[in-house]
TORKOL-4160 file (C-alpha; in steps of 0.2 Angstrom, whole numbers, padded with zeros to 4 digits, m for minus):
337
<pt num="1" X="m0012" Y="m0064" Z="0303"/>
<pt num="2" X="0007" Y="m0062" Z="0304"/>
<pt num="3" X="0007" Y="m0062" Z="0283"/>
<pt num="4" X="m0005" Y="m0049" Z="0284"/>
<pt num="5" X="0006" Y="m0040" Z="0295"/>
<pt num="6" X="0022" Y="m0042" Z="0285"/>
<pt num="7" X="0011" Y="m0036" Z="0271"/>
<pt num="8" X="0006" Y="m0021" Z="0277"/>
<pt num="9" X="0022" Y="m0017" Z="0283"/>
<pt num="10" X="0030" Y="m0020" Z="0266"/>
<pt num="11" X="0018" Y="m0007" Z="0258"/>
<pt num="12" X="0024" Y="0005" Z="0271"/>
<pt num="13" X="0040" Y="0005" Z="0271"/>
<pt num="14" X="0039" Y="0004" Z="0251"/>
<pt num="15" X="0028" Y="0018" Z="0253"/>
<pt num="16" X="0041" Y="0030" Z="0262"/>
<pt num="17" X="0054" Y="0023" Z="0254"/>
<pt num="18" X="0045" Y="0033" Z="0235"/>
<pt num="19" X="0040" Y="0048" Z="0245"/>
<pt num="20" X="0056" Y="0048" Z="0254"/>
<pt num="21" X="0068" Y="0049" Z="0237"/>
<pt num="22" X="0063" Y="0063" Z="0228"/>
<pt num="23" X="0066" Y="0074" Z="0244"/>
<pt num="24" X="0082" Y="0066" Z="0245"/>
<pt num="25" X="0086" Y="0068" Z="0225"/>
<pt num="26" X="0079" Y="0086" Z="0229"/>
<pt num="27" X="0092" Y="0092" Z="0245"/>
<pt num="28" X="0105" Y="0082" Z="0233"/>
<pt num="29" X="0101" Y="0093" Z="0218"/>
<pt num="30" X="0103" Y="0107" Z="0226"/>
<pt num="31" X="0119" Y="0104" Z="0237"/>
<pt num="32" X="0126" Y="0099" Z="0217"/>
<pt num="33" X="0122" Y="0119" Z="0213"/>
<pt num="34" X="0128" Y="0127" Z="0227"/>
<pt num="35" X="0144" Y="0115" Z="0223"/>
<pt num="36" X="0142" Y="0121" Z="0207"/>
<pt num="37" X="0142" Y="0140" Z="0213"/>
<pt num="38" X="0155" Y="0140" Z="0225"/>
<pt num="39" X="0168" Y="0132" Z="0214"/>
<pt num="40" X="0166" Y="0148" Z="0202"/>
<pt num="41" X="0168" Y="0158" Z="0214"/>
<pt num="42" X="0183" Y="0153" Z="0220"/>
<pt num="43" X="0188" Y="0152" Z="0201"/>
<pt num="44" X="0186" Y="0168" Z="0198"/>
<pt num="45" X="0194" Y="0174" Z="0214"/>
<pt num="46" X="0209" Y="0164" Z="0207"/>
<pt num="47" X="0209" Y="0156" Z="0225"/>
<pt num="48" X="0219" Y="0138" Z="0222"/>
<pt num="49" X="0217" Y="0131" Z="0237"/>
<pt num="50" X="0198" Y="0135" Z="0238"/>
<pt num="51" X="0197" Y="0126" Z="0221"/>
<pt num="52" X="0209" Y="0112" Z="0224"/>
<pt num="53" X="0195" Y="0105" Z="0238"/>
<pt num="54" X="0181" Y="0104" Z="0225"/>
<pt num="55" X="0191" Y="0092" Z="0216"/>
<pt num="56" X="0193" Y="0072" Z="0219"/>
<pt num="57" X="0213" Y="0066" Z="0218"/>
<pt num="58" X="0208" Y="0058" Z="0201"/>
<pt num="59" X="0201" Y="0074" Z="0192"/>
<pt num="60" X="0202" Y="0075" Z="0175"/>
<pt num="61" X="0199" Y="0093" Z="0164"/>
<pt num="62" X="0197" Y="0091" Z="0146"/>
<pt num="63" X="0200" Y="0111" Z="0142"/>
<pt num="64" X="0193" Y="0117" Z="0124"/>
<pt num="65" X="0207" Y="0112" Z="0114"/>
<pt num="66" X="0205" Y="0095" Z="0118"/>
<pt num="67" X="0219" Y="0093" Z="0129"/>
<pt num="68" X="0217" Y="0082" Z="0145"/>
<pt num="69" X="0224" Y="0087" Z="0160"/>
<pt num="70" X="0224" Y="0079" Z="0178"/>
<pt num="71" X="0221" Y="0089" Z="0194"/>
<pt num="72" X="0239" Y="0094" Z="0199"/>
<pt num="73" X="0242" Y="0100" Z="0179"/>
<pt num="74" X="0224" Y="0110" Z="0180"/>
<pt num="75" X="0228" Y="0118" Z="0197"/>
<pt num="76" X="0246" Y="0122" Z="0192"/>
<pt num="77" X="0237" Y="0132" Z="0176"/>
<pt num="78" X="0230" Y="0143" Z="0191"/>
<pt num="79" X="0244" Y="0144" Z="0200"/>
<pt num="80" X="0255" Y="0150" Z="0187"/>
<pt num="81" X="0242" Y="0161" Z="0181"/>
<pt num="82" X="0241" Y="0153" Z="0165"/>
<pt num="83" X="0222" Y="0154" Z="0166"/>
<pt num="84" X="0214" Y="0166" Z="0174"/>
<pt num="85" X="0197" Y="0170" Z="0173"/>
<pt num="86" X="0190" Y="0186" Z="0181"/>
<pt num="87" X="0171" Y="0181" Z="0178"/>
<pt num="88" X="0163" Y="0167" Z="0177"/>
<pt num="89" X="0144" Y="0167" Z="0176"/>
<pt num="90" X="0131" Y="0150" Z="0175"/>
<pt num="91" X="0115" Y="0148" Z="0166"/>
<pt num="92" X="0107" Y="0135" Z="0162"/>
<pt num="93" X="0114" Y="0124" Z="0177"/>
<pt num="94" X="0105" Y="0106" Z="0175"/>
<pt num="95" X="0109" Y="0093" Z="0190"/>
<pt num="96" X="0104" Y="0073" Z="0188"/>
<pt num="97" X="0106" Y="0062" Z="0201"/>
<pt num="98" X="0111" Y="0045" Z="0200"/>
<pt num="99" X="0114" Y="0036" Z="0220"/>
<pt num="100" X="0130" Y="0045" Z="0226"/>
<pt num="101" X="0135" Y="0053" Z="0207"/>
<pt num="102" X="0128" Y="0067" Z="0198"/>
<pt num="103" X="0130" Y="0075" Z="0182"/>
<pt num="104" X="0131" Y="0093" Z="0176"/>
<pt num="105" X="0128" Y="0102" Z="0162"/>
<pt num="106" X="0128" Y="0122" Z="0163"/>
<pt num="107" X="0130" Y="0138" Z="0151"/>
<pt num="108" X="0146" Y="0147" Z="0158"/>
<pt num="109" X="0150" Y="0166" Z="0150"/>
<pt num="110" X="0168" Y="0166" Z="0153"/>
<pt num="111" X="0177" Y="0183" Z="0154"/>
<pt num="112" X="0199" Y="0182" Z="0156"/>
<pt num="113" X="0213" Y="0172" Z="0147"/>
<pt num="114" X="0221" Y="0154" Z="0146"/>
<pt num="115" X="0236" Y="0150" Z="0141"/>
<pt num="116" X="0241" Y="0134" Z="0131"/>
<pt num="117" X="0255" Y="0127" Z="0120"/>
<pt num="118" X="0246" Y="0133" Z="0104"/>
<pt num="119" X="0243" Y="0151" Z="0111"/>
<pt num="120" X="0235" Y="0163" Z="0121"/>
<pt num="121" X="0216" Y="0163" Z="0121"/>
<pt num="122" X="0205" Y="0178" Z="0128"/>
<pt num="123" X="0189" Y="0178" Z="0134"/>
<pt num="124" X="0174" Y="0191" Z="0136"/>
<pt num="125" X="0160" Y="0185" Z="0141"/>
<pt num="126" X="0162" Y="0171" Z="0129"/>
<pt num="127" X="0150" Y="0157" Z="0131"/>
<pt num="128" X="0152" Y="0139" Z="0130"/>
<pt num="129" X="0147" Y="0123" Z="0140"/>
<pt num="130" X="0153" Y="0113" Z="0155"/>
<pt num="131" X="0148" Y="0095" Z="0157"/>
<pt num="132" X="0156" Y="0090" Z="0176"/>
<pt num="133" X="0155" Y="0073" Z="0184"/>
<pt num="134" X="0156" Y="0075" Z="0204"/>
<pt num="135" X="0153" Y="0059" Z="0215"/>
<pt num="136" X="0147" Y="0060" Z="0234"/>
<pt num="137" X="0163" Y="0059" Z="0245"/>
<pt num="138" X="0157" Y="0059" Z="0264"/>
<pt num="139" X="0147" Y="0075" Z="0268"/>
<pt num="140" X="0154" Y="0086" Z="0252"/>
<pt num="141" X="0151" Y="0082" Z="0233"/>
<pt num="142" X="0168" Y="0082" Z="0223"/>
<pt num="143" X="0172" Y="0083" Z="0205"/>
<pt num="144" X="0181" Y="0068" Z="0195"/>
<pt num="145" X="0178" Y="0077" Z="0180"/>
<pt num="146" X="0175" Y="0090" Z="0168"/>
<pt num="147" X="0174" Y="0095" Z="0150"/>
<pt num="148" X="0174" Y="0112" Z="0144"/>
<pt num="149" X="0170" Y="0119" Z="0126"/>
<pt num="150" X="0168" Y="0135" Z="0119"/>
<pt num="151" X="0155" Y="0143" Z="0106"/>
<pt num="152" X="0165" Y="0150" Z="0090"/>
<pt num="153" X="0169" Y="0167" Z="0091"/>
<pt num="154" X="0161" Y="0179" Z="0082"/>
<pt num="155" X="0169" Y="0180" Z="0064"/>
<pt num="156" X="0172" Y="0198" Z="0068"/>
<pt num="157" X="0180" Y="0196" Z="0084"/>
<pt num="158" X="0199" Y="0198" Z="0088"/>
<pt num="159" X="0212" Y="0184" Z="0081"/>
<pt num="160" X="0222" Y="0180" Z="0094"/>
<pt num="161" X="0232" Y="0172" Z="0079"/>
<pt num="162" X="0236" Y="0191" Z="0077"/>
<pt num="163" X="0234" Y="0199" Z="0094"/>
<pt num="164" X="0250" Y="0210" Z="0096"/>
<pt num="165" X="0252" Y="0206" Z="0113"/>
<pt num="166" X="0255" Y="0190" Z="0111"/>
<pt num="167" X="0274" Y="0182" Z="0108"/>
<pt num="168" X="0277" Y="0177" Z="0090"/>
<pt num="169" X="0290" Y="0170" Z="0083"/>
<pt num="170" X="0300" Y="0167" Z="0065"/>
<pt num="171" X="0303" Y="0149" Z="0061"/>
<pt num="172" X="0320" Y="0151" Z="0066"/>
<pt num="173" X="0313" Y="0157" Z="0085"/>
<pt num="174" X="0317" Y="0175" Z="0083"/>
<pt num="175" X="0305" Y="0186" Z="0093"/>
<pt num="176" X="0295" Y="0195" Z="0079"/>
<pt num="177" X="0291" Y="0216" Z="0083"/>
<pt num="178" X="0280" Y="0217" Z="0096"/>
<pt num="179" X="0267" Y="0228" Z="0084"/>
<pt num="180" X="0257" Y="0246" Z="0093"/>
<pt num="181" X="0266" Y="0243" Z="0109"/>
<pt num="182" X="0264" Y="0262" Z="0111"/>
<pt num="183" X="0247" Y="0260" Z="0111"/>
<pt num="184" X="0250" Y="0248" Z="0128"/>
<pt num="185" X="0252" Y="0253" Z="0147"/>
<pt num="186" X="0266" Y="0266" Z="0148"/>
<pt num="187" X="0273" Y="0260" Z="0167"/>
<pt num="188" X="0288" Y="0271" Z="0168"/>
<pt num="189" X="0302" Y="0281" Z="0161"/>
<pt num="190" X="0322" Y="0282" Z="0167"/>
<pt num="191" X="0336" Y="0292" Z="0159"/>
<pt num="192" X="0353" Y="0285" Z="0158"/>
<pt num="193" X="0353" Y="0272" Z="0171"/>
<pt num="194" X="0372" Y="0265" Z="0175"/>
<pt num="195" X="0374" Y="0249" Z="0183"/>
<pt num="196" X="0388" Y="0248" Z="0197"/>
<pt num="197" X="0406" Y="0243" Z="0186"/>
<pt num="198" X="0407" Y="0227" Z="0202"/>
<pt num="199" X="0393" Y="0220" Z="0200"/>
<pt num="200" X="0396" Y="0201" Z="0194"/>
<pt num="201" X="0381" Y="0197" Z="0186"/>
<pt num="202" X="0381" Y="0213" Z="0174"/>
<pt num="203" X="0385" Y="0212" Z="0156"/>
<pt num="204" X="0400" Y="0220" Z="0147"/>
<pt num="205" X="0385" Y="0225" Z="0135"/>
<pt num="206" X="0377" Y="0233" Z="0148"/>
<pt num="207" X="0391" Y="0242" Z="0159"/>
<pt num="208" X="0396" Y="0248" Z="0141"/>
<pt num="209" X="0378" Y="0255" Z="0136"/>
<pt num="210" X="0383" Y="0272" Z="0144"/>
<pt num="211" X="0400" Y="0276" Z="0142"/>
<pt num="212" X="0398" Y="0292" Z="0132"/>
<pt num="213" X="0395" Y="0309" Z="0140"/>
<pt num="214" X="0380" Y="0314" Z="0148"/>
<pt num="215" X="0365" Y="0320" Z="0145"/>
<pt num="216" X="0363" Y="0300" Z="0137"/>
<pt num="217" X="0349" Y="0292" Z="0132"/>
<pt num="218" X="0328" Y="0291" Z="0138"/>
<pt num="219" X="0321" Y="0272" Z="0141"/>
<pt num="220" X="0301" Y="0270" Z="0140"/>
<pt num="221" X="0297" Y="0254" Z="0144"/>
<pt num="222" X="0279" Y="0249" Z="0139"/>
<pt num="223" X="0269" Y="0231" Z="0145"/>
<pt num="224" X="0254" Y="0222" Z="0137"/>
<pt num="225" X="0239" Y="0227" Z="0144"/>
<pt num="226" X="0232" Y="0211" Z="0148"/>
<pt num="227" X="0247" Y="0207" Z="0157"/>
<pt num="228" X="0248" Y="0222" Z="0166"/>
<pt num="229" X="0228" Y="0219" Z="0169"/>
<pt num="230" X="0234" Y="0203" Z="0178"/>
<pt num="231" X="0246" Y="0212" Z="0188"/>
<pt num="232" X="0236" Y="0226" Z="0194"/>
<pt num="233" X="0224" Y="0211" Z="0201"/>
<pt num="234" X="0238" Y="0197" Z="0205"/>
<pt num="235" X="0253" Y="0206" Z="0208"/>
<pt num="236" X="0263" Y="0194" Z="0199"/>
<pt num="237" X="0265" Y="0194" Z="0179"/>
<pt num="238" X="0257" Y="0181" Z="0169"/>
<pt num="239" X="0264" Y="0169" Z="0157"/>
<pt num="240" X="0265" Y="0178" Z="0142"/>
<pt num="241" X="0270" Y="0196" Z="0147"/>
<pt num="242" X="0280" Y="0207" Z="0134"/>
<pt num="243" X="0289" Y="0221" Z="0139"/>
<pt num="244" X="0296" Y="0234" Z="0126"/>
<pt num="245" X="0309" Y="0249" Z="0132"/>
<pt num="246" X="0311" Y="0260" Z="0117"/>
<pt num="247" X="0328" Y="0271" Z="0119"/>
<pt num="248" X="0331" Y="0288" Z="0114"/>
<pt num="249" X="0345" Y="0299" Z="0111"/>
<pt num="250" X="0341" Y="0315" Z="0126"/>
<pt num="251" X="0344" Y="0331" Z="0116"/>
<pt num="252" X="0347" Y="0349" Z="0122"/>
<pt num="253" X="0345" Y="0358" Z="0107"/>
<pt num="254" X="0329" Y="0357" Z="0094"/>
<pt num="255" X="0328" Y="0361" Z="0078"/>
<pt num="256" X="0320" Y="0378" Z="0081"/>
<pt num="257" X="0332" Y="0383" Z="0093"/>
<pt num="258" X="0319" Y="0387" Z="0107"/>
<pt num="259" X="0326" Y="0378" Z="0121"/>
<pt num="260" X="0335" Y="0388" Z="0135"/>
<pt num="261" X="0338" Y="0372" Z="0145"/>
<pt num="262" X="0331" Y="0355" Z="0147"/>
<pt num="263" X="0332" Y="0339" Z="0137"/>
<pt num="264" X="0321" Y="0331" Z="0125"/>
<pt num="265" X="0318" Y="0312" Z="0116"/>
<pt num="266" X="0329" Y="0315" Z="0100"/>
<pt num="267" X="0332" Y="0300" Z="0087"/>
<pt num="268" X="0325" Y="0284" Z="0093"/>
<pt num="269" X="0344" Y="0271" Z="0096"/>
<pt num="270" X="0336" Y="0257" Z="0105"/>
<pt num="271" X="0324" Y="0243" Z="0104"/>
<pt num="272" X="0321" Y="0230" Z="0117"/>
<pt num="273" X="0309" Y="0217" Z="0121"/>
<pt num="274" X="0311" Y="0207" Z="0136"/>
<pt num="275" X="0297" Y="0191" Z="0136"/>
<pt num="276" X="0291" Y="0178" Z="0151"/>
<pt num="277" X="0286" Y="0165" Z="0139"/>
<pt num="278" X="0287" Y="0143" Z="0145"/>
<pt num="279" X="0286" Y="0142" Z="0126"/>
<pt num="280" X="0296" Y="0151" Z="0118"/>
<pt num="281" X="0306" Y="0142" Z="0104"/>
<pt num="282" X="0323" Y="0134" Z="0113"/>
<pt num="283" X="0314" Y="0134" Z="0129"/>
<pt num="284" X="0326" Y="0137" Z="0144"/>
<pt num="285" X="0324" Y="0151" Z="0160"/>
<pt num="286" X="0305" Y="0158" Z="0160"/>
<pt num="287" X="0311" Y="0178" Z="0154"/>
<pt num="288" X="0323" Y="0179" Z="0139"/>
<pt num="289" X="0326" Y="0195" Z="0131"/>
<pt num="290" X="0328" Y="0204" Z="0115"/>
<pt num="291" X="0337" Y="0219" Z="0104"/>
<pt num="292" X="0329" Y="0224" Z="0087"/>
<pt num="293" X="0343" Y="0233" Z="0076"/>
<pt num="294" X="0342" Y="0247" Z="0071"/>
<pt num="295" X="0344" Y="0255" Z="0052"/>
<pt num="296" X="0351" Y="0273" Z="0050"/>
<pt num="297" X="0334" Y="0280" Z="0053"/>
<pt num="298" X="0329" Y="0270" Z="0069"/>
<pt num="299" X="0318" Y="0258" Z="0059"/>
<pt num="300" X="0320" Y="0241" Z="0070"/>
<pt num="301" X="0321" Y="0224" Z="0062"/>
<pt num="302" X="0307" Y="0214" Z="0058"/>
<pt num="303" X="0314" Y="0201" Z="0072"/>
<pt num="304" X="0328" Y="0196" Z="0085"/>
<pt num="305" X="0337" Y="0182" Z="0091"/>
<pt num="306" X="0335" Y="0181" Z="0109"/>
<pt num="307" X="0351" Y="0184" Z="0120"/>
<pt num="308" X="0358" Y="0169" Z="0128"/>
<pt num="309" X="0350" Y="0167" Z="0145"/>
<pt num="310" X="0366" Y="0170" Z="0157"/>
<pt num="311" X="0367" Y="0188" Z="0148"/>
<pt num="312" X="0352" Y="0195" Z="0156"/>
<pt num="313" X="0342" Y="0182" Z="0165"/>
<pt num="314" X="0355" Y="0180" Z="0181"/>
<pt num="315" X="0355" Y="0202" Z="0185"/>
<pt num="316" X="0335" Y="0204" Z="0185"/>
<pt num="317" X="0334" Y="0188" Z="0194"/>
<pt num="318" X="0345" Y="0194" Z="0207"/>
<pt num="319" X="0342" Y="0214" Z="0208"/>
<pt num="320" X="0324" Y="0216" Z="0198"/>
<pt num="321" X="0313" Y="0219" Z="0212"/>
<pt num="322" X="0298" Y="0208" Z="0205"/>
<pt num="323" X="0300" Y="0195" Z="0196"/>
<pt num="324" X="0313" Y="0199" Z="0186"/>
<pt num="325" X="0307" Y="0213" Z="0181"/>
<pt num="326" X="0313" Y="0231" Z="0187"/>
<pt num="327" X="0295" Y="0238" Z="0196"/>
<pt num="328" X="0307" Y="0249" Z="0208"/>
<pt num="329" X="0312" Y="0261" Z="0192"/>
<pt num="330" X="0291" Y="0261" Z="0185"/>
<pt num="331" X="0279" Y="0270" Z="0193"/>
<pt num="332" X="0265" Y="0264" Z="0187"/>
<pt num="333" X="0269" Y="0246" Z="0193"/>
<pt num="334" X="0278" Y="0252" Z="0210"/>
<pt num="335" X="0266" Y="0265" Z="0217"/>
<pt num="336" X="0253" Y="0250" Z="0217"/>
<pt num="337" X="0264" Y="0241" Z="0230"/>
């Protein structure tokens, strides 16, 4: 009698023990994809900390290069805005269980930038694969790893070998000539600015830049677009940003002689570049800063050697308004303040 009972028990319990783990698998499933859901989310609203809790102490991120990185180097990408991706939509999201571990593989379009040693990459809506390993951890799912690939672009896509707005530099590290730069964002113009002769971290190069008579010269400064892009949604400039400041001669008469008053932008005597670049050849402070020379037509040099970095670097750190760079002189980067 009592085997019988222990029998019958022993069916049962196996019994709802089968019927029990599919539900199980099921509710675990789906806690994976909203896991899944959420982590893009806070992704694309560039939220580190919101990220950094869906990811175990000992993540690992293999990104498309191949490149391995551990957690605090692929957060530190977010951070820094090296990567920054605006939209990131999933298809094709498949979720297998195994005990407290669980694998994923989706089909992510991927739209915004990353940033590496070997370059800038762009992205819009470019697909590609995530396979993600995320183990239980208490009441939550984590990730310990996850591996990313992209589809090649489409032969008649953009190079970002050639992408203007990316720095370039000659084999001896000069800056090559930032190339359509008036195509970029205009932010601002200024007319014969003169820093104060006292103040200690100025240049002699620029506290003589205006020693002439008036009316002096115009400055337009220009920014890449995708940097200024990242601005306009980070307020902070991404790793790389170029910015150009072209300088003409102000002019009061023309050639026609129709001018009563006034000036005008007359021969072109300037040609600047300053750059925030971690890899620029030489390393050293993030921004370092440029002068193309000029022929006797204003054609600039094909490159320039960057200054050295207590030239410019300690002034715009110190008085720039944002990051080193002068947003109180540019309206189109100060009036979004």
């Amino acid at each position: 009698m009592s085997r019988s009972l222990t029998s019958v028990s022993l069916v049962v319990v196996l019994g709802l023990a089968s019927f029990g783990l599919p539900a199980l698998a099921g509710d675990a499933r789906q806690e994976v994809e909203e896991t899944e859901r959420r982590w893009a989310e806070a992704v694309e609203r560039n939220d580190v900390d919101a990220i950094g809790r869906f990811l175990h102490d000992d993540f690992t991120f293999v990104n498309p290069r191949g490149v391995l990185l551990h957690r605090t180097e692929h957060l530190d990408d977010f951070r820094q805005k090296r990567t920054v991706f605006s939209k990131v939509e999933l298809s094709e999201v498949e979720v297998r269980i195994y005990d407290d571990a669980a694998v994923v593989t989706s089909r992510p379009k991927i739209t915004g930038y990353a940033v590496t040693p070997a370059g800038k990459t762009t992205f819009d809506a470019r697909p590609g694969r995530f396979t993600d390993t995320l183990i239980r951890s208490g009441m939550k799912w984590l990730a310990v790893a996850r591996h990313m690939s992209l589809d090649p672009a489409p032969p008649s896509g953009p190079s970002t070998q050639n992408d203007p707005a990316r720095p370039r530099y000659t084999s001896q590290g000069e800056l090559e000539l930032p190339s359509g730069f008036r195509s970029w964002i205009f932010v601002g113009a200024d007319l014969s600015p003169v820093y104060k002769p006292d103040l200690p971290e100025s240049t002699r190069r620029e506290r003589q830049r205006h020693e002439g008579e008036p009316p002096g010269d115009f400055h337009n400064i220009y920014v890449d677009r995708e940097s200024y892009d990242a601005y306009l949604k980070t307020r902070e400039f991404p790793d790389p940003t170029i910015l150009v400041m072209e300088v003409f001669r102000a002019e009061r008469k023309d050639a026609k002689g129709i001018l009563k008053s006034g000036q005008f932008e007359g021969q072109r005597i300037g040609l600047e570049a300053a750059v925030k670049d971690r890899n620029r050849p030489g390393g050293g402070v993030p921004w370092a800063y440029y002068a193309f020379e000029l022929d006797a037509a204003g054609k600039p040099a094909k490159s320039a050697p960057a200054f050295p970095d207590q030239s410019c670097y300690a002034c715009h750190l110190k008085h720039a308004s944002k990051d080193n760079v002068w947003v109180q002189f540019y309206p189109a980067l100060r009036d979004l303040e």
